[in-house]
C-alpha positions in Angstrom: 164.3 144.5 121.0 162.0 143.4 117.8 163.3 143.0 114.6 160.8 144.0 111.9 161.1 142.1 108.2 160.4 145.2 105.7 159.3 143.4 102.4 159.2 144.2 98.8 155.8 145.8 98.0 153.6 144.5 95.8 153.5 147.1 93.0 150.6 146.0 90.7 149.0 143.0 89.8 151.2 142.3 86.3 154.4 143.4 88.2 156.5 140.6 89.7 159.8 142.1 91.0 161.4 145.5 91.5 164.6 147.1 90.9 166.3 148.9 94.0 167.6 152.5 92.8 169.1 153.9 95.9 169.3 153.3 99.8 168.2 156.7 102.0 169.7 154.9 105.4 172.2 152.7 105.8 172.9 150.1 108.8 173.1 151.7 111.6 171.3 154.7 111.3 167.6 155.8 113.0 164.6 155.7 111.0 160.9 157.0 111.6 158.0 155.0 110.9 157.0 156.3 107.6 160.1 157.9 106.5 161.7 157.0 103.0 164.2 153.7 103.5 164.6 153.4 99.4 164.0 154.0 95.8 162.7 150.9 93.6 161.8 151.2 90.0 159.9 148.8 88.1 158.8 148.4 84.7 155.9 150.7 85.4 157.1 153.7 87.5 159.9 154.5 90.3 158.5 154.5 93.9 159.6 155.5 97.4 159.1 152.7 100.1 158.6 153.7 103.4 159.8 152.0 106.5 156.6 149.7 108.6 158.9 150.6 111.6 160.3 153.3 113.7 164.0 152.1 114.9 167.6 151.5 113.5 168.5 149.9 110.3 169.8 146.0 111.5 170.7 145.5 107.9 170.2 145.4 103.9 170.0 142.4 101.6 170.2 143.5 98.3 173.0 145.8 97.1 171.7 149.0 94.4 171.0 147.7 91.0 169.6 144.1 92.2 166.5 142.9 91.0 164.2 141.5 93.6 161.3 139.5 93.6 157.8 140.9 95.1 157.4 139.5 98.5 161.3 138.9 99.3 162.7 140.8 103.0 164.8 143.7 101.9 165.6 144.7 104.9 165.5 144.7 108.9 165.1 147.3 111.4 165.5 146.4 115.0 163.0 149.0 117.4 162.1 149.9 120.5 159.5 147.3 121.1 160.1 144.6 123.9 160.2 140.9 122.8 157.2 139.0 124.4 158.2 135.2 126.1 156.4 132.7 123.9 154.4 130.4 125.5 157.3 127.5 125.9 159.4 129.9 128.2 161.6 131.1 124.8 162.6 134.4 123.9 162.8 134.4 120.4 163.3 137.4 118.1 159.8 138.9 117.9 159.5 139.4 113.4 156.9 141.1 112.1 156.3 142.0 108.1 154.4 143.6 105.9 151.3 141.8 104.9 151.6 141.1 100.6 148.3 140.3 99.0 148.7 136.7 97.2 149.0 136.8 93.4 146.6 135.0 91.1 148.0 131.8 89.7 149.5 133.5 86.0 151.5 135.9 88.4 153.2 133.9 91.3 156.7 134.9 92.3 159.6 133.1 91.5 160.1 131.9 95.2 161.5 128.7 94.4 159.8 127.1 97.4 156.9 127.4 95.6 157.5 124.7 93.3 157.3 121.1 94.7 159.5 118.4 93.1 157.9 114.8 93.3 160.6 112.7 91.2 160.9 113.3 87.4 157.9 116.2 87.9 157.7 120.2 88.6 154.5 120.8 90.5 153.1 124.1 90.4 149.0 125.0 91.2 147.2 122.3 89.5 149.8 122.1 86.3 152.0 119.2 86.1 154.9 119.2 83.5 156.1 115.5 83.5 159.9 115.2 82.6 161.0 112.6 79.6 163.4 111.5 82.6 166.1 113.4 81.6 165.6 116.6 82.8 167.5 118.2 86.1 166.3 121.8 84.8 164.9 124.4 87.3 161.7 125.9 85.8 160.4 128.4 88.1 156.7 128.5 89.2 156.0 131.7 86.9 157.2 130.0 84.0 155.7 126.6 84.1 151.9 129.0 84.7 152.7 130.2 81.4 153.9 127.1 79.8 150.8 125.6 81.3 148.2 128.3 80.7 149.6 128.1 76.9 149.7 124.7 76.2 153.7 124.0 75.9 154.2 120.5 77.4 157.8 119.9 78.6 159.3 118.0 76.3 158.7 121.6 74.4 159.7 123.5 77.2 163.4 121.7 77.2 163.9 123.2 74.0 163.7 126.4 74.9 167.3 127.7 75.1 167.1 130.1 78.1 169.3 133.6 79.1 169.1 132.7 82.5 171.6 131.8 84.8 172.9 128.3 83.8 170.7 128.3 80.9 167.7 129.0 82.9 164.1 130.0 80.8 163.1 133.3 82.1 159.6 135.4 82.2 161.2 136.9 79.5 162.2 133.9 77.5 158.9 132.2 78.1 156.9 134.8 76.7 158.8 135.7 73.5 158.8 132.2 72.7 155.0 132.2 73.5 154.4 135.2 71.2 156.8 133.4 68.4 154.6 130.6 68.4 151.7 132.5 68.0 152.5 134.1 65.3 154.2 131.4 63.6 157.9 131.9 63.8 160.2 130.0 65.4 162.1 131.6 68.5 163.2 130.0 71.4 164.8 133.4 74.0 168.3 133.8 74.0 171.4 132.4 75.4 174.9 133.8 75.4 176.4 130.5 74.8 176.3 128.6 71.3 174.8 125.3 72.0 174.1 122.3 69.0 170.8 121.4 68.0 169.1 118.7 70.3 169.2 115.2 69.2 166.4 114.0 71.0 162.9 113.8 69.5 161.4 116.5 70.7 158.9 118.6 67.9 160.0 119.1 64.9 159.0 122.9 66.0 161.5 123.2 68.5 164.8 120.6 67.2 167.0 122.7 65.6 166.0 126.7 65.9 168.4 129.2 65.5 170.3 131.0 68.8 170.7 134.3 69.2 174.2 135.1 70.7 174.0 138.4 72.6 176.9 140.3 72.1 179.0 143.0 73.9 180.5 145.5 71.2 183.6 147.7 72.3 182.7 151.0 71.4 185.8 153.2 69.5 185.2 156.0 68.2 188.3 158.6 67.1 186.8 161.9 67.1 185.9 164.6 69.9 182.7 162.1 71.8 181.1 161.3 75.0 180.4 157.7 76.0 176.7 157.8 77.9 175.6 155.0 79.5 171.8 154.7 79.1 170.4 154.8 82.1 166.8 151.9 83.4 164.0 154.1 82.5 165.8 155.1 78.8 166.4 151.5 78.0 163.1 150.6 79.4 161.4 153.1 76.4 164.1 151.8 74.1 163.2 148.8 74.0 159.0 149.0 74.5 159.3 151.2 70.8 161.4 148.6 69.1 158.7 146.0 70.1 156.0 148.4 69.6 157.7 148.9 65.7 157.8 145.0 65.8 154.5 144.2 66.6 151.6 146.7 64.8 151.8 147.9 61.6 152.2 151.6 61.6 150.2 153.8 59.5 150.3 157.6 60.0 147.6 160.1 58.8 147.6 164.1 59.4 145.0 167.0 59.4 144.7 170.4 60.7 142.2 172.5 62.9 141.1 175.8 63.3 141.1 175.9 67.0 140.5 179.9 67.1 137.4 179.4 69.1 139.2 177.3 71.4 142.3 179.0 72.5 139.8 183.0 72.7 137.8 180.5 74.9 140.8 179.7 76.8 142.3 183.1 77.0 139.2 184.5 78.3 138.5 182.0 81.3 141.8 180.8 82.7 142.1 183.4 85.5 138.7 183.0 86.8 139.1 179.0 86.2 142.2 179.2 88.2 140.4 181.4 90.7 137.3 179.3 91.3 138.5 175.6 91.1 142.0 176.2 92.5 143.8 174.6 89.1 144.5 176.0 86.0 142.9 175.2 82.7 145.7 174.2 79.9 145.1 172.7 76.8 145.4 169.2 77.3 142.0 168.5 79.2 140.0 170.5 76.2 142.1 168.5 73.7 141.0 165.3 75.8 137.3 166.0 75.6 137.0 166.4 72.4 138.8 163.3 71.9 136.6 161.2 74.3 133.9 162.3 72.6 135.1 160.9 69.3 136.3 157.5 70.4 132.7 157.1 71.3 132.0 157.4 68.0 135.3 155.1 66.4 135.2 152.1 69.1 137.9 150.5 67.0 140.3 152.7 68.3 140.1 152.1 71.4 140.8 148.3 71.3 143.7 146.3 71.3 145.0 142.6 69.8 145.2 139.4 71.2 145.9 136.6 69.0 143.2 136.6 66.3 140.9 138.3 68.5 140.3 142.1 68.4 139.2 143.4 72.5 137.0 146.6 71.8 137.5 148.2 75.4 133.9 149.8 77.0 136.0 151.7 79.3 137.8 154.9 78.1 141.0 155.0 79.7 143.6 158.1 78.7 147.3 158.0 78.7 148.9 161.2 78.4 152.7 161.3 77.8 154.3 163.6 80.0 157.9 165.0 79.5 160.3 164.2 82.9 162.7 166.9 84.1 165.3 164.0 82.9 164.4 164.0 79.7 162.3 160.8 79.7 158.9 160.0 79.0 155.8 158.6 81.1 152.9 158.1 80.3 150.0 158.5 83.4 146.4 157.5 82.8 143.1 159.3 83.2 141.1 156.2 84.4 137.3 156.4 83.0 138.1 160.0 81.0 134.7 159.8 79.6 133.2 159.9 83.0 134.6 163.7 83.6 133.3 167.2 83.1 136.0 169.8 81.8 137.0 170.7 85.3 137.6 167.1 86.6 140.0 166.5 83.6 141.9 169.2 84.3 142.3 168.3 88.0 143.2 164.8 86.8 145.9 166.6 84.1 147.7 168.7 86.3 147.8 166.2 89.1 148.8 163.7 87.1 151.1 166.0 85.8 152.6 166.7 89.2 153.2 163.7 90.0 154.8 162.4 87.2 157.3 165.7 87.5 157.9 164.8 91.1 157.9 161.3 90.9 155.2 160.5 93.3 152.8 158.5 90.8 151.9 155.3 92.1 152.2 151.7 90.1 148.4 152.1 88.9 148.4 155.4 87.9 150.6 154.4 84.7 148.6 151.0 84.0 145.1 150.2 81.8 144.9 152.9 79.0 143.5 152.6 76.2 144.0 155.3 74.1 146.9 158.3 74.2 147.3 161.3 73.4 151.1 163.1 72.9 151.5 166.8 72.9 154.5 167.2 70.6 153.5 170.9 70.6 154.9 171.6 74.1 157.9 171.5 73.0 157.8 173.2 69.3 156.9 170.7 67.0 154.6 171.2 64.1 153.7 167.5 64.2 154.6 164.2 65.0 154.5 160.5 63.7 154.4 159.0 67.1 154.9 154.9 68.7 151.6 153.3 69.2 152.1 152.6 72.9 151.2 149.4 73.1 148.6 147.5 73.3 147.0 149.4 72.4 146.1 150.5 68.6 146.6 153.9 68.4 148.1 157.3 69.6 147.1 161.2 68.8 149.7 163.6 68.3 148.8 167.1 68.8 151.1 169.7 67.0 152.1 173.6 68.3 149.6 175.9 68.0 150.1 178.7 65.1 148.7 182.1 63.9 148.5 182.0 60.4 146.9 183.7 57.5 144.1 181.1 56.2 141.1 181.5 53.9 137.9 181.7 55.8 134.8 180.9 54.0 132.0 183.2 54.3 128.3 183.5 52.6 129.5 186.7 51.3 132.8 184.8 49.7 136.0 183.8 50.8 137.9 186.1 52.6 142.0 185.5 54.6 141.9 186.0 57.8 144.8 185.1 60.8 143.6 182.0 62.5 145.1 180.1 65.3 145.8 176.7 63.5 147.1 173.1 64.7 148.4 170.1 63.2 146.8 166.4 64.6 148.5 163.0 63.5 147.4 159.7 64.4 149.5 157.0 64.3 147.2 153.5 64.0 147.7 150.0 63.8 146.7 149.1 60.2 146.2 145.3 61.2 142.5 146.2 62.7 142.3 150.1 62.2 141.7 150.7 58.5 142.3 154.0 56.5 138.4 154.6 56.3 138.5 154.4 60.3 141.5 156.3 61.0 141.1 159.1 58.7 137.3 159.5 60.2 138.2 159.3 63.4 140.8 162.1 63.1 139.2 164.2 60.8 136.2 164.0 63.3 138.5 165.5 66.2 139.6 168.0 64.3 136.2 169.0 63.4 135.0 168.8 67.0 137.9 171.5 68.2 136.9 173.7 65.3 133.2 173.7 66.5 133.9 174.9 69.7 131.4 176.9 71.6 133.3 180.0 72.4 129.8 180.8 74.4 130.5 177.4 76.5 130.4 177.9 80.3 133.1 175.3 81.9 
């Protein structure tokens, strides 16, 4: 009988381990080749992985909740397929496993075996971080690759007090150190134990910096409640808008449109749209056009930060947050929305759509935007003074769509008529996107949707 290795999957090329949610089979029990053997999440987007192998579960490593590395054996399913004698006259096991592309040198795994000790050094690639001679501290590949690729010799990297088991620097540590640095403020991750300043001469950056002591509070409360535990994915969006808050500098401008035109355009075509391209025609991809077509106009906010440096993205990328059954938020991407006709965004909407309801988006089809666009209208809402999703610089909020009685300039005078009217809001990072830019950009979508061509063939 052969025993088959079933992997972690690589899910993207930023994400480095997975989460496991739920096991479908348990030791013990058949499985086809294809069929659903588990449910990972990862920062990104939950995924069903499907057994390489037809046969019966020989075992599971990792227990629900644990955190795995990309690359690591999960699992083993013994099948149907005879063991071949190797050439010596042995009868080993025959192993097979899923092939896992390699990872460029900023994102290796944290296989420990990676690393190569040679005395008083950590090896890793071509990055050496010589010890003071002191040192018996584990640094994993990933991290010295970031410690290297930012300039943070060792002596610096001792300082760092980590969260990780035994006082171990993290990914996580690493980089919010790096990003303190950058910015000018001193951090150094987090520890749960209180530990005294360092003695040795190390920088003068890194001697004595303040701990953060992470902190379990007992929640009491005496009235009628409910204690709910958040669950991954709410903590996840948690804490990506505190850093979002923490990082740009939110500034929120409104306006309104007359999108009449738009919606007796709409109303007019849907069943026949529906009928000819086999999907129907929402909103979303009409509000999408317009908005491609003024980000060609306002580059800036399409852009994100890095540093001092301000990246002005060519491509067009469109993440539009979609509402979960759960409650939760995702937000898919149109890749290259600029490079669609109306009827190809609305494919990519309502697929997208789909997928995100019945959680069968894959890692990439949440990764790369540029730009997004919230629909706080779905659900009621007037308008909205949405979380720039990082990086990027800003996000549109569309508002509900409303018949109301508005004045309507004529050459024969004013006159009130009942229009169907909308509230926009940007939300914009006021560290590179300017009043001037914002306000133009928005007005200018606003003033595309009113100029609709109710004549327009689709």
């Amino acid at each position: 009988m052969a025993l088959v290795d079933l992997v972690m999957p690589k899910m993207g090329e930023s994400i480095m381990e997975a989460t496991i949610l739920k096991w479908h089979k348990q030791p013990g029990e058949f499985i086809q080749q294809d069929e659903t053997l588990l449910e990972i999440a990862t920062d990104k987007v939950d995924s069903e992985v499907p057994s390489t192998a037809e046969g019966t579960v020989e075992e599971v490593l990792f227990e629900v909740n644990a955190v795995v590395p990309v690359g690591s054996v999960i699992a083993r399913i013994r099948t149907s397929v005879e063991e071949k004698a190797s050439q010596n006259g042995k009868h080993p096991d025959l192993k097979t496993s899923l092939q896992v592309e390699p990872f460029i040198k900023k994102e290796q795994t944290l296989d420990e075996e990676r690393m190569v000790s040679t005395g008083n050094k950590q090896v890793v690639g071509d990055y050496t971080a010589s010890s003071n001679g002191n040192s018996n501290r584990f640094y994993s590949p990933l991290v010295l690759n970031i410690a290297s690729n930012e300039g943070i010799p060792l002596t610096e990297l001792e300082a760092i007090l980590g969260s990780g088991n035994e006082g171990r620097v993290t990914k996580k540590d690493i980089l919010q150190y790096v990003a303190d640095r950058k910015q000018g403020t001193p951090g150094t991750g987090t520890t749960t134990t209180q530990k005294q300043p360092s003695t040795s001469s190390k920088p003068p950056y890194t001697q004595q910096l303040p701990v953060t002591e992470e902190r379990t509070t007992a929640v009491s409360y005496q009235g009628n409640a409910e204690i709910i535990e958040m669950d991954r994915m709410r903590r996840l969006i948690a804490d990506h808008m505190v850093r979002s808050k923490q990082t740009s500098a939110h500034v929120t401008s409104f306006t309104e449109a007359d999108v009449t035109n738009l919606v007796t355009w709409r109303e007019n075509v849907k069943k026949d749209f529906e009928k000819r391209e086999g999907t129907k025609i929402t909103f979303t991809p009409l509000f999408i056009e317009a908005i491609v077509q003024c980000i060609r106009k306002f580059p800036m906010v399409n852009a994100s930060v890095e540093g001092n440096n301000i990246i002005l993205k060519k491509d067009i990328h469109m993440g539009m947050a979609t509402a979960l059954p759960n409650g939760n938020l995702i937000v898919p991407v149109i890749k290259n929305a600029d490079q669609f006709n109306l009827i190809g965004l609305a494919k990519q909407v309502n697929g997208l759509a789909e997928n995100a309801r019945s959680n069968k988006l894959k890692p990439e089809d949440t990764t790369g935007g540029t730009f997004t666009v919230t629909n706080v209208g779905t659900f009621g809402s007037l308008m909205g003074t949405p979380i720039i999703n990082q990086p990027q610089v800003a996000i549109l909020a569309l508002g509900a769509i409303k018949k109301r009685p508005v004045v309507i300039e004529t050459p024969q005078g004013d006159t009130i008529g009942i229009r169907h009217m909308m509230y926009l809001s940007l939300s914009y990072d006021h560290r590179i996107v300017d009043g001037s830019i914002g306000a133009g950009f928005l007005t200018e979508v606003a003033k595309t949707l009113e100029n609709f061509n109710p004549e327009r063939s689709y």
